[in-house]
C-alpha positions in Angstrom: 57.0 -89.0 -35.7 57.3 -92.8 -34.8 54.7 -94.8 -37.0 53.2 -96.6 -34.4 52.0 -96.0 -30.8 50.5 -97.1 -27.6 48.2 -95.1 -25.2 45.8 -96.3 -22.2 41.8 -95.8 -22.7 41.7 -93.5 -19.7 44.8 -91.5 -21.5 42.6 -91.8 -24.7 39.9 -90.4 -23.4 41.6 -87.6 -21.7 43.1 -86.4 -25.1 41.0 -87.9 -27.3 41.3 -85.0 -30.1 45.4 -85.4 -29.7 44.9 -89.2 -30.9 42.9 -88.2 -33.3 44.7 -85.5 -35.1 48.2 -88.4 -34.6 45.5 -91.0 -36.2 44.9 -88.7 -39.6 48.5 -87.8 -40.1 49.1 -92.0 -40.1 50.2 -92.6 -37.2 48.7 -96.5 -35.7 47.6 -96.1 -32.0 47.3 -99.2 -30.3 45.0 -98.5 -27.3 45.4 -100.6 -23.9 43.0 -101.6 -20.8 45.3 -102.2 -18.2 48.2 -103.2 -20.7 46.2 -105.5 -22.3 46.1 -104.4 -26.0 42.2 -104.0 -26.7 41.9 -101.8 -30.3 43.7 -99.8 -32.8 42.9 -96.8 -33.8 44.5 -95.1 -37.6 43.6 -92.9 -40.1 41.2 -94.1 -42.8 42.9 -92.7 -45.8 46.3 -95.3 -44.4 46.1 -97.5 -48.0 42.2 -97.4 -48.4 42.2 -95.4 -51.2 39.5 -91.7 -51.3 36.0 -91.6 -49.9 34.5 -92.6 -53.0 36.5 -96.1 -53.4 35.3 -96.8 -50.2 31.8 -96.1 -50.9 32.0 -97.8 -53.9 32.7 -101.1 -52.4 30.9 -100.8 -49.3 27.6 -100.2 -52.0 29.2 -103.1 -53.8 28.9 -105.2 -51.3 25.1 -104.0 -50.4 26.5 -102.4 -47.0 24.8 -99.3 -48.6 23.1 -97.4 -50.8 23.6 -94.0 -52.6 21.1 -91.5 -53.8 19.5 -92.3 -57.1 17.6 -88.7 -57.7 17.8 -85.3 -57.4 16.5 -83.9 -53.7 13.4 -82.0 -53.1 13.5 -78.6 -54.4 13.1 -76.7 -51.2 9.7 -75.6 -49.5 8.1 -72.3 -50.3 6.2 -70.3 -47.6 2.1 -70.1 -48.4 1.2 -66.8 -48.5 -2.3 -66.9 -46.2 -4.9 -63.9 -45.6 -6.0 -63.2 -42.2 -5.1 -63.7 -39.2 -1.3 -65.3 -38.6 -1.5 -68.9 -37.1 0.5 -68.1 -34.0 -2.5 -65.7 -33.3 -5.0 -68.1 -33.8 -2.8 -70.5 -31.5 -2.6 -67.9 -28.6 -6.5 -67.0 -28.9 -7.1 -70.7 -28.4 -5.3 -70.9 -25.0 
């Protein structure tokens, strides 16, 4: 597969999920507007090292911020006597 080629943003669009899957195996798409060379579109992993190098330096340089703590246990249900609340909310209608 050549390393590097060029497709035109209606073509792109069209086949978007083609490019895509050409993009991640490290091929560089240049992508034209009526031959006018407007973007390129390749694979992040091409020479930028895993997802946490990259989050590393974007937090680095204060583009973001990672979780500190643990997350919130999850909810549990209240256990209620009487009547359910979807009655009372039809009854009230």
């Amino acid at each position: 597969m050549p390393k590097s080629a060029t497709v035109g943003a209606r073509e792109l669009k069209t086949r978007l999920g083609t490019y895509l899957r050409r993009a991640r195996e490290g091929q560089r798409i240049v992508v034209t507007e009526r031959g006018t060379p407007v973007a390129e579109l390749r694979g992040l992993t091409a020479g930028e090292g895993g997802l946490e190098a990259r989050l590393s330096r974007l937090q680095a340089a204060g583009l973001v911020s990672r979780p500190t703590r643990r997350a919130l246990a999850p909810l549990r249900p209240i256990r209620s006597r009487g009547p359910s609340l979807a009655q009372a909310v039809i009854e009230d209608r």
